[in-house]
N, C-alpha and C positions, 0 to 999 in steps of 0.2 A: 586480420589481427592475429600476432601470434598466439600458441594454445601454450598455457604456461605448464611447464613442468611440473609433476609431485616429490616433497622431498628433498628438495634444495632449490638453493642457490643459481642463476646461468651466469658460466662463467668465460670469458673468452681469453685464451693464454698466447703469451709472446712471450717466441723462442727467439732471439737472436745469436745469430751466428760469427763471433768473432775471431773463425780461422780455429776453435778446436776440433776435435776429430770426433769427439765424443756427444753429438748432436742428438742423434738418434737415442740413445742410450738417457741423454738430459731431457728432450718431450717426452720420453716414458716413465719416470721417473716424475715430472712435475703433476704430469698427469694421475699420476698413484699420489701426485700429494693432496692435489686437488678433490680429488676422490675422497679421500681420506680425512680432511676436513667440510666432506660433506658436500660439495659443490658437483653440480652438473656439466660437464664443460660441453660448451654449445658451436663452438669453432677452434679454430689455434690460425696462426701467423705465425710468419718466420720471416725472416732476411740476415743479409748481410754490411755487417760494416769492419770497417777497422779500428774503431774504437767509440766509445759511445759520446753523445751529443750532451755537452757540458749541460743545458737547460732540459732538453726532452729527451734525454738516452738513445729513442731511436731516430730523432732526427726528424722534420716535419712536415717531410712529403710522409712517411712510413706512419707517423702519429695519427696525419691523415686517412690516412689507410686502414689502420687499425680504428678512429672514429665512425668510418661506413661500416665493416662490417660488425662491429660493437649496433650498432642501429637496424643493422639486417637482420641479425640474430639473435635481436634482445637480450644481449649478455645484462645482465644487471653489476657486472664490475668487470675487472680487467686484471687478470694472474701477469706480472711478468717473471720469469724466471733468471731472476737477476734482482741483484743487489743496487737499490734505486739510492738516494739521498732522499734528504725530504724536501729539500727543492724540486731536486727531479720529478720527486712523485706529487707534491703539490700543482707544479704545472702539468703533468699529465691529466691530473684531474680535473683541473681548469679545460684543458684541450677538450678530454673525450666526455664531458659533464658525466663520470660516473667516479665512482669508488675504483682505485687501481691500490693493488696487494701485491708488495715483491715476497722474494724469495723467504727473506726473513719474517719478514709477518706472518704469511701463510704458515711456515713453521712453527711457529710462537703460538698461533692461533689452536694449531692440532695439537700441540702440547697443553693449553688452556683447555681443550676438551679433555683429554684424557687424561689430568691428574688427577687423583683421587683421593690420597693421602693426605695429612695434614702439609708433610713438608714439600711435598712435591708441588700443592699449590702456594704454599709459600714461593718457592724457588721459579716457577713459572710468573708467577707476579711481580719479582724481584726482577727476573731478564726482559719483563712486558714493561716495566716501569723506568727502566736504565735505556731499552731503546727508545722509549716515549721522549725522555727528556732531552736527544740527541735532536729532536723536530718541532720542537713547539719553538716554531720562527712566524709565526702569523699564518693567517687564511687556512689555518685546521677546521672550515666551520664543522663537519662530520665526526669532529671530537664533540661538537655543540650539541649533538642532535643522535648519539647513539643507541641504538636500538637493536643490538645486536649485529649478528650476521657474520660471512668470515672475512676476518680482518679487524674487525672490530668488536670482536669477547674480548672485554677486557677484565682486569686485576680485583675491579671494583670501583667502589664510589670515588675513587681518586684517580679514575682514568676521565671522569668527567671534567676535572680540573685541567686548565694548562698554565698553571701556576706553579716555576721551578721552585720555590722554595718549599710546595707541598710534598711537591715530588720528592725530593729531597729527603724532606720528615720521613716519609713512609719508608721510603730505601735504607734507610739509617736503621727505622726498626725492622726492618724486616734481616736484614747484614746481622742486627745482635739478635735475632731470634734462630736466624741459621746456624751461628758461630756458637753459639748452644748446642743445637744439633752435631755441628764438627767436634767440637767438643766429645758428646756424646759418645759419637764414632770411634774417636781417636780412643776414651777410653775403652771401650769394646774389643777396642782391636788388638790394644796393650795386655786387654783379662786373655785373650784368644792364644796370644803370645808366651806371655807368661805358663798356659795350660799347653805348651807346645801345639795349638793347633793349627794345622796349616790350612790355608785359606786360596782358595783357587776361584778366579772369574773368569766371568764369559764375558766375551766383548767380541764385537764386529758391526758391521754395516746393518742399517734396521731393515727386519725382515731377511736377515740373514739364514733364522731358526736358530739363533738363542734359547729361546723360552720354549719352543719343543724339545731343546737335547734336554735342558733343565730337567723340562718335566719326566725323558727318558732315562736319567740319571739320577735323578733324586725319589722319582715315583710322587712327584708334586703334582697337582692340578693347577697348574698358577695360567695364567687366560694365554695366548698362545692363537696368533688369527695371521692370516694371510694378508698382512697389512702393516703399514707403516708407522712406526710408532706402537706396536700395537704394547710394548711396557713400560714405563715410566721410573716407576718404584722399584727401589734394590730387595730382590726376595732372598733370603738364606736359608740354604735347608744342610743337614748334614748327608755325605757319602757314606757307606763304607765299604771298605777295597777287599780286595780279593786276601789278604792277610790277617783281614781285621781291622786294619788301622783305617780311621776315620778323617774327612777334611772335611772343610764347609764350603759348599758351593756358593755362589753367588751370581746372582743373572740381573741385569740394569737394562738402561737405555740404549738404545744403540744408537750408532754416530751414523752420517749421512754428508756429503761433499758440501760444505760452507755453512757448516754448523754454525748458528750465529754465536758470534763469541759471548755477547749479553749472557746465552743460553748457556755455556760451557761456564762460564763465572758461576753464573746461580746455582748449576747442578756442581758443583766445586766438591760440597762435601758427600753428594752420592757416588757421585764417579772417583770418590778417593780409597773406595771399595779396591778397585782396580790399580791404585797405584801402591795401593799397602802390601798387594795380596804376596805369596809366594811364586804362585805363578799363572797366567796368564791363557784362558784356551780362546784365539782368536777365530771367532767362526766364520765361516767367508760360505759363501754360494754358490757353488762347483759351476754352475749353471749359467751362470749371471755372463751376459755378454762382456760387458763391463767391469771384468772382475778383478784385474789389475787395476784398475781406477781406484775401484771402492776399497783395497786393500791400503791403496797409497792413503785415501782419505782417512780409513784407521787410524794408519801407523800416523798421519799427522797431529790427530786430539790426542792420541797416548801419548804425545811428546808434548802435547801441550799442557797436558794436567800432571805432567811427571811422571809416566808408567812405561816411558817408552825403555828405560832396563831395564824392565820387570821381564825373568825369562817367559817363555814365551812357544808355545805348542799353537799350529796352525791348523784347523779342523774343518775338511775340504766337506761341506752339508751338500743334501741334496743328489747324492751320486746315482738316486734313483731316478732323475732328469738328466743324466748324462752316460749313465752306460760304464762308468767306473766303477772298478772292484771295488770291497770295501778292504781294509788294509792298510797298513805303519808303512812310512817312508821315510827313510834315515840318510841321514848326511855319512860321508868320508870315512866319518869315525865313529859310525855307528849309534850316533843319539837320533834321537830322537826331533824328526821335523815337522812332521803332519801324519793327521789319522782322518782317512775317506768315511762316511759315514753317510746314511740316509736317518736323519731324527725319525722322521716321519715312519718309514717300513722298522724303522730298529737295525738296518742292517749294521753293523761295524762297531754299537754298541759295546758287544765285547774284548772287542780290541780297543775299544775309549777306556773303558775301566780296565782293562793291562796296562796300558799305559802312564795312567792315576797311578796303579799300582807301582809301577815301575820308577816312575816319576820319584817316589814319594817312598822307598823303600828305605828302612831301616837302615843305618849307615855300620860296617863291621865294625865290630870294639876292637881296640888296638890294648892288648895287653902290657905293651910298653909305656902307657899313658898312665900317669897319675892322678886318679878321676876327683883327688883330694886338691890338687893342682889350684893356687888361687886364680890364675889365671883362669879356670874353668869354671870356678864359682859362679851364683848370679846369672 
C-alpha cells in the first residue's frame, strides 16, 4: 500500500506537446503552480499530438496511459496544463475515476487561496463563478459533493449550486459591488490628478520580483516570497526622488502565459492601476530562460486591459543570477529603455531612482507662454 504523503494533495500532471518550443519552460512552470496551490506532484506525462481529441484532449490510448500510472502513483487528481472544456474535462473524469484540474482552475484556485482583502475576494469569486457557469452541462457530481481540495475552493455556498440563474444572481451582485470599487478607483485616481501626482506601476510576469523592488523602493514591508502569485492586492506607497519630488508607487498581481480571461475581467478594476498610471516599470527576470515568452505574455494582458500605451521602462531583475552589470540602457536617441537591477542584493537600485528621477523631472518654463493662457487653465 502506498504511504501517503503530509501536507497535500498527490497530483499527477499532463504536459502535452503541440509542436511548441517552449515545453521545458511549461512543466516547470505548471509545476511551480502546482506547488503553489499546495499539491505534491507524484508523477508527470508528456506526449505528442497535433491537435487535441474533440472528447478526451489527449486522445484514448494516452487517457489510458495516464489512468495506469494515476493508479500506480496514487495521484488523488489529475493537473492538465491546458485549457480543457468541460466536456473535455467531464469525460476525463469519467475515464481516469478521479478529479482532473486544467490550467484555469488550478490558477483560479491559487488565487482563492491567497486573497485576502475584501475586494480581491470579491473579484476571485466573480472569475470562479463566470468560469463555473460555462460547465454546468450535467454529470458535475464533484460540484454535489465538495469538500474542499484544489480545484475545488470554491466562492462559497453558491458554488454548491448548479443552478444558472443563481449563478447569475450572485454575479450580478458581485459586477455592482466591484463597479463601486471602479468607481472608487477612478475617483482616486482623478484626486491624484488633479494634485499633480504622478503615479508609476510595476507590472510583469508573477515572480518576476515585483514586490521585492517595491519593497526596495518604497522601504515597505509588503510580503514578497519566491512564489507564484505570491501578491494579489494593489499596495500604494509614496517615492521620493532624488529632487524632492514625489510619485506613488503601486505593485499588483502579476500576469502569467493564459491568464484566464474570467480572471482578467474580475481583476478589471485592480489592474486599472496600470492602465491609469503615467508610467509603467515592466519587470521581467533577467534569468528566466523563458524570458521573451513571459515578456510577450506581459505586453499581451496590458493590451488587453488598455495599458498597453501607457509609456513604459523595462527593468531587467535578478542580474544577481546572471552576471549582468547593474546599469541604464538607452535607445538611438538617448531615452531611456531599461534599468539591470538585482531587488534582492540592492544592486542598480540607484540608478532605479535616477531614472524616476529623470523620468519625472520638472519640465523648463518657457517664458514666452502665457501661464494666464485659457487654454492652460484647469
Amino acid at each position: 500500500m502506498l504511504e501517503r504523503p503530509t501536507g497535500g494533495e498527490r497530483a499527477l500532471l499532463v504536459t502535452l506537446d503541440f509542436g511548441r518550443a517552449d515545453r521545458v519552460e511549461r512543466l516547470a512552470e505548471v509545476t511551480a503552480l502546482a506547488a503553489a496551490a499546495g499539491a505534491i506532484v507524484v508523477g508527470q506525462i508528456g506526449g505528442r499530438r497535433t491537435r487535441p481529441d474533440a472528447a478526451l484532449f489527449a486522445g484514448k490510448g494516452k487517457v489510458d496511459e495516464i489512468a495506469e500510472l494515476r493508479r500506480a502513483t496514487g495521484a488523488d487528481f489529475v493537473i492538465f496544463d491546458h485549457v480543457l472544456s468541460g466536456v473535455q474535462q467531464r469525460n476525463l473524469e469519467r475515464a481516469l475515476e478521479c478529479r482532473v484540474v486544467d490550467r484555469v482552475t488550478l490558477i483560479l484556485d491559487i488565487f482563492a487561496q491567497r486573497a485576502r482583502s475584501a475586494e480581491g475576494k470579491l473579484q476571485v469569486e466573480l472569475a470562479q463563478l463566470e468560469h463555473m457557469s460555462t460547465r454546468l452541462v450535467g454529470g458535475w457530481t464533484h460540484l454535489e459533493r465538495q469538500k474542499g481540495g484544489i480545484g475545488l475552493r470554491g466562492p462559497g455556498e453558491t458554488q454548491l449550486e448548479t443552478d444558472r440563474r443563481l449563478i447569475a444572481r450572485r454575479v450580478k451582485l458581485l459586477d455592482e459591488r466591484l463597479h463601486r470599487v471602479h468607481r472608487q478607483r477612478a475617483t482616486q485616481g482623478r484626486t491624484r490628478a488633479r494634485a499633480d501626482v504622478r503615479t508609476v506601476a510595476l507590472v510583469g510576469y508573477t515572480n518576476a520580483g515585483k514586490s521585492t523592488l517595491f519593497n526596495r523602493l518604497t522601504g515597505a514591508q509588503t510580503y514578497a516570497a519566491n512564489q507564484l502569485f505570491a501578491t494579489l492586492d494593489t499596495t500604494l506607497r509614496r517615492v521620493r526622488l532624488a529632487d524632492g519630488a514625489r510619485v506613488v508607487l503601486s505593485d499588483t498581481v502579476g500576469f502569467i502565459r493564459e491568464l484566464p480571461h474570467d480572471l482578467i475581467a474580475a481583476f478589471r478594476a485592480t489592474l486599472s492601476e496600470a492602465a491609469q498610471a503615467d508610467l509603467l516599470l515592466h519587470v521581467i527576470d533577467a534569468s528566466a530562460p523563458d524570458r521573451d515568452a513571459q515578456i510577450e505574455a506581459v505586453e499581451g494582458v496590458l493590451e488587453e486591459i488598455g495599458a498597453s500605451e501607457v509609456p513604459q521602462i523595462r527593468v531587467l531583475n535578478k542580474i544577481d543570477q546572471t552576471g549582468l552589470p547593474a546599469g541604464v540602457e538607452r535607445d538611438g536617441c538617448g531615452n531611456i529603455a531599461a534599468v539591470r537591477v538585482s531587488a534582492l542584493t540592492g544592486d542598480g537600485i540607484g540608478e532605479m531612482r535616477a531614472v524616476l528621477a529623470e523620468r519625472f523631472a520638472p519640465a523648463p518654463i518657457n517664458d514666452s507662454i502665457d501661464l494666464r493662457s485659457p487654454a492652460l487653465s484647469g
